[in-house]
Every structure is written in C-alpha cells, then in structure tokens.
C-alpha positions as CSV (number, residue, x, y, z in Angstrom):
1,X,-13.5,-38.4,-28.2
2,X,-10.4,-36.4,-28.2
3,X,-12.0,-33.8,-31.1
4,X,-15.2,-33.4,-28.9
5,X,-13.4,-32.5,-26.0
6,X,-10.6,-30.0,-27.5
7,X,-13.6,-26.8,-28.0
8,X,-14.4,-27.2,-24.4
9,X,-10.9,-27.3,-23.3
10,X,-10.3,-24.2,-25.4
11,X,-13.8,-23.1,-23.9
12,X,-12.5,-23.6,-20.0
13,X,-8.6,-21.7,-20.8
14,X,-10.9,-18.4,-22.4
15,X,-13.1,-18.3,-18.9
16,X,-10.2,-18.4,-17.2
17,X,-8.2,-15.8,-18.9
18,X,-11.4,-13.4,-18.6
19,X,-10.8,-10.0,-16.9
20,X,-12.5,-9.9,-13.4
21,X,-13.9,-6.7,-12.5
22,X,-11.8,-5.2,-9.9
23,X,-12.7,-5.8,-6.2
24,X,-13.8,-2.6,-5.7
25,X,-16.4,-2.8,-8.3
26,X,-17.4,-6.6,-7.8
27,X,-18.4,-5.8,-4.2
28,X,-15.8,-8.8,-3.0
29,X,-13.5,-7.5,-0.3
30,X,-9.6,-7.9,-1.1
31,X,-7.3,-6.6,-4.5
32,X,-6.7,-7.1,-8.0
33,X,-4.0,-8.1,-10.6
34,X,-4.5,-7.0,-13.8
35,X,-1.5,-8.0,-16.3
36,X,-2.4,-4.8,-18.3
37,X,-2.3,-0.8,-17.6
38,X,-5.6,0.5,-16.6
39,X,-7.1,-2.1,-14.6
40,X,-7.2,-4.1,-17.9
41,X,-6.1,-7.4,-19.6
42,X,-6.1,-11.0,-17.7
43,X,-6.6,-10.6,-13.7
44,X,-6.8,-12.9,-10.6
45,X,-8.2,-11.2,-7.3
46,X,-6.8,-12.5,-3.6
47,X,-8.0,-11.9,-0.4
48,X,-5.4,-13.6,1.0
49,X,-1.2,-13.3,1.2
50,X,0.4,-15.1,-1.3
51,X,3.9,-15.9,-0.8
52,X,4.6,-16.8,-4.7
53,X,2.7,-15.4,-7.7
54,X,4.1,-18.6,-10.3
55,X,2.2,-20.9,-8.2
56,X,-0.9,-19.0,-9.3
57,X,-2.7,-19.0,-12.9
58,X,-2.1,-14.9,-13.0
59,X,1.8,-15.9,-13.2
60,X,4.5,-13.9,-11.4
61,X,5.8,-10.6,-12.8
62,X,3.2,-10.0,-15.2
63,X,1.6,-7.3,-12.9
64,X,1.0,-3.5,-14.9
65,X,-1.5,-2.5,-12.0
66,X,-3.7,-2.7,-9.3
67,X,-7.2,-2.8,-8.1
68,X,-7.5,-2.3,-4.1
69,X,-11.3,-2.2,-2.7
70,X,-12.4,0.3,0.3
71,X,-11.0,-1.4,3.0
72,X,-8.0,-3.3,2.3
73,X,-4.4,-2.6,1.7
74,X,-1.9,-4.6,0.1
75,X,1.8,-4.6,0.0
76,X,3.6,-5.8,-3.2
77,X,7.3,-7.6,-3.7
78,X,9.3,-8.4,-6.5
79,X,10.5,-11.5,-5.2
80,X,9.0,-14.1,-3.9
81,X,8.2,-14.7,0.0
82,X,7.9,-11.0,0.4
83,X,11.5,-10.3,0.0
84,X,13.5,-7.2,-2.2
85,X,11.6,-4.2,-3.5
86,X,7.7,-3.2,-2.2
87,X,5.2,-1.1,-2.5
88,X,2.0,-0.5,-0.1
89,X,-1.3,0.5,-1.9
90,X,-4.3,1.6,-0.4
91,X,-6.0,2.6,-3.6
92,X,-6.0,1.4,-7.3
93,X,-3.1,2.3,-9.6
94,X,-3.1,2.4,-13.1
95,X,0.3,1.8,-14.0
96,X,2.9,0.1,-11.5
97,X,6.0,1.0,-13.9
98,X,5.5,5.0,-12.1
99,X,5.8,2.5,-8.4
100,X,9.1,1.5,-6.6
101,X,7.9,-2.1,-7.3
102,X,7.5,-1.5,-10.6
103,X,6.0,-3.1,-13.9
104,X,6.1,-7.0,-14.5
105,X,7.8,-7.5,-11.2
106,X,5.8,-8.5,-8.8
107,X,6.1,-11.9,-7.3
108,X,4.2,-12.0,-3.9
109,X,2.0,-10.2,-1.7
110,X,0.5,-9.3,1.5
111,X,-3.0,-8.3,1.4
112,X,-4.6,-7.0,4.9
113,X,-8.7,-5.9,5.0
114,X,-11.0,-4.7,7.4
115,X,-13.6,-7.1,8.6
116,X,-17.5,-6.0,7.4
117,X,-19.1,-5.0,10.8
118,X,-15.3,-4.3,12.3
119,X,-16.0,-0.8,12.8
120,X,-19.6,-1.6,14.8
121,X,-17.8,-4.2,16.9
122,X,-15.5,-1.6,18.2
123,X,-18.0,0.6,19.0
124,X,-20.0,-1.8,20.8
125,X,-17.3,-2.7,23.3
126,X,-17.4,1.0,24.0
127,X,-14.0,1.9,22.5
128,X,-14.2,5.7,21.7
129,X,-14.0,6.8,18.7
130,X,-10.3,6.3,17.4
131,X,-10.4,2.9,17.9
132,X,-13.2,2.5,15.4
133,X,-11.9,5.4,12.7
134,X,-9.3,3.9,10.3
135,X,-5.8,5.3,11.0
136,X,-5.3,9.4,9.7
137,X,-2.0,10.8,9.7
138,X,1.0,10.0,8.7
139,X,3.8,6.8,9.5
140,X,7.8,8.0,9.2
141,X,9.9,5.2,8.3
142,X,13.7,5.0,8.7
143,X,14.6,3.4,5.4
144,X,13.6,3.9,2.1
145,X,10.7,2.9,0.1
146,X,8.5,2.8,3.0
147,X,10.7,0.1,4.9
148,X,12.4,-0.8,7.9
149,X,11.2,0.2,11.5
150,X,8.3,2.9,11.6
151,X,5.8,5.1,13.8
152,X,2.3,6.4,13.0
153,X,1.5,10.3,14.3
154,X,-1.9,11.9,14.5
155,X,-0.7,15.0,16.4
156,X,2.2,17.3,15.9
157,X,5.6,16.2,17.6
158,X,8.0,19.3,18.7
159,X,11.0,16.5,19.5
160,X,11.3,13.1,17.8
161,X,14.1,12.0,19.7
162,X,11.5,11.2,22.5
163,X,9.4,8.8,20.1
164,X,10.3,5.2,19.2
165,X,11.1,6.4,15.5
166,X,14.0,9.0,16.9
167,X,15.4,12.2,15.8
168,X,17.3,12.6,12.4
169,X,16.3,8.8,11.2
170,X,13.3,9.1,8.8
171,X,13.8,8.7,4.9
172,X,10.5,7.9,3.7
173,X,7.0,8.4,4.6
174,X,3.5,8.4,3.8
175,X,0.5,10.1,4.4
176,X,-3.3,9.3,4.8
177,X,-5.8,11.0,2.4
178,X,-7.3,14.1,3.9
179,X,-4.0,14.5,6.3
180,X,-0.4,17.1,5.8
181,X,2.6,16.1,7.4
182,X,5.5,19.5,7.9
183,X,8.9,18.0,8.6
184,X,11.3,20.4,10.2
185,X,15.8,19.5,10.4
186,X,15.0,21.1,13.7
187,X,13.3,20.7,17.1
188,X,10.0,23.0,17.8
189,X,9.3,23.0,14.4
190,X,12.2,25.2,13.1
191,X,14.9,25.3,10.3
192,X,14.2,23.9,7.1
193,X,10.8,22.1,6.3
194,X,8.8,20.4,4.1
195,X,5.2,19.7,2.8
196,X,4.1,16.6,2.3
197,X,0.4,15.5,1.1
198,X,1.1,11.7,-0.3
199,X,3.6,9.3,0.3
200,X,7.1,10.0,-0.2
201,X,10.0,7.1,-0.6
202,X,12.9,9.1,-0.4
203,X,13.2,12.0,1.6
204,X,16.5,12.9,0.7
205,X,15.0,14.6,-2.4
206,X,13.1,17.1,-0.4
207,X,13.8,20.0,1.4
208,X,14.1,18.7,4.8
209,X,16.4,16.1,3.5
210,X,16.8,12.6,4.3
211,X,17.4,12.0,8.0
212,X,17.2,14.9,9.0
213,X,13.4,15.3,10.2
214,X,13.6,16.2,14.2
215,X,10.0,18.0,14.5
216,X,6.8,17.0,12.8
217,X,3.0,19.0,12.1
218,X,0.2,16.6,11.4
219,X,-3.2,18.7,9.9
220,X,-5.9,16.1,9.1
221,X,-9.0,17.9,7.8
C-alpha cells in the first residue's frame, strides 16, 4: 500500500508547488508571492492579512516579488505581526531586493482591495464624484519609509503648519500615478524645492531635505 500511495504523494507536493498566475492575470482580486524575481518560481496569492508567512505553505522570507491586481494594495513586513521594516505596493514588482523591505524578508502582510461594484455603490447614494474616484495625490509622512503619522493632499498647500501633518515634519512620501508633488523649505511655495513623481522614503536625500517641507504643489493630470 505504502508504494502505491508514495507517486500520488509526490503528485499532490508538485500541484502545490505550481506557480499561480498572478492576481492580476487570474482575474481573482487580492496579491501575489512569488519566491523568485519576475513574478516567477513557487507562489501563494492572499486576499486576506496574514500576520505570519511560516504558518503558510509559501514560507516566510522567501519573497523576491510581487503581484498586486487593479484594485488592491498591500503592505509588506519583515517580521511577523506587521512589525519592523515595510513597504506599500500598489502595483507588481519584479524584484523586492531594489524595496526597503527587501528580498527574502518578508514575514507578514496587510492586503486591503476595493470591493467589485464599490465604485457604483457610491455613486448611487449620490456621493459626488471624489467619493467614488480612488485617491490621486500625494500622502507626506513624518517618518521614513512611508511610516508613522501621515496626511493625503489633492490641492496645493501654501502653509503646512495649519494641516494635521505640520510644518518642517515630513521625511518620506509617495505619490499616485498620474499626480506631481513640489515641496518647498518655505511657506507660499518659496526657497528650495523639489520634484517628485513616485514615492520617495527618505526625503533627506533630496533637495528640499528631510523635514524641511513647509509648502506643497499637487498637479494631477
């Protein structure tokens, strides 16, 4: 019995060990693990937070990139119950080991998607039309790494110390596809600046410097 049942043992462990299409291209709303670069090698997909990656058959730290489908953002740690080092990925990326999380690292997530028919919903219960656009703009946060306390801005700002986030606090930020964000050290957009068109985790290696941002410009096209 024991000979007859070890080629479908062996049968069951390859199945498992199959690449799954990413999320985006299966047509199943949430993200994918893949254990090698370029969306390829072993992967597990989760549409749902996970607080520890060894409970799971994808392992923890074995992560070298990420499939995210239209809708849905996830947020990855390299420690378990979302603590140390993370990363917040609204797209795919081919090679975590370029990501502040980095390569073989990750060991939980947080995974957040739309709802299908979300956006109609909205704009049946007469809403207007920014509640049923996804957010475009940009979000300063005042840590590194996009962490610690934040704001989101869809309209220029000639004083940030009259927002929540405050004057001279940001360090990191990130921006929206299709959006610009110009940080100036100054009030009513003057003194030093900068450009930004994608996320940035540490602003002290740009012009405006690290905080120092007390203006802001938003352009979304």
């Amino acid at each position: 019995m024991s000979t007859n049942r070890t080629p479908l043992r062996l049968l069951l462990l390859a199945l498992l060990l199959l690449p799954a299409l990413p999320a985006s291209r299966a047509g199943a709303q949430g993200i994918t693990l893949f254990r090698d670069k370029r969306l390829r090698g072993p992967s597990m997909t989760f549409t749902e937070d996970e607080p520890d990656l060894a409970r799971t058959r994808f392992g923890a730290r074995t992560a070298s990139s990420v499939a995210v489908s239209q809708g849905c953002t996830v947020e990855l740690f390299d420690r378990p119950s979302y603590h140390g080092r993370s990363t917040i990925f609204r797209a795919n990326d081919n090679d975590l080991s370029n990501t502040p999380v980095g390569e073989d690292t990750v060991a939980s997530l947080r995974v957040s998607c739309e709802r299908h028919g979300e956006h109609r919903e909205h704009a049946d219960r007469g809403h207007g039309d920014r509640d049923h656009r996804r957010e475009r703009g940009v979000r300063l946060f005042r840590d590194r790494d996009l962490k610690g306390p934040s704001e989101f801005f869809d309209r220029d700002v000639p004083d940030l110390g009259r927002t929540t986030i405050g004057n001279n606090q940001a360090s990191s930020l990130d921006v929206t596809p299709g959006c610009v964000a110009i940080l100036y050290e100054k009030r009513d957009y003057r003194g030093r600046s900068a450009e930004f068109r994608e996320r940035d985790n540490n602003l002290k290696n740009t012009a405006v410097g690290g905080d120092s941002a007390s203006s802001l410009q938003v352009r979304c096209k």
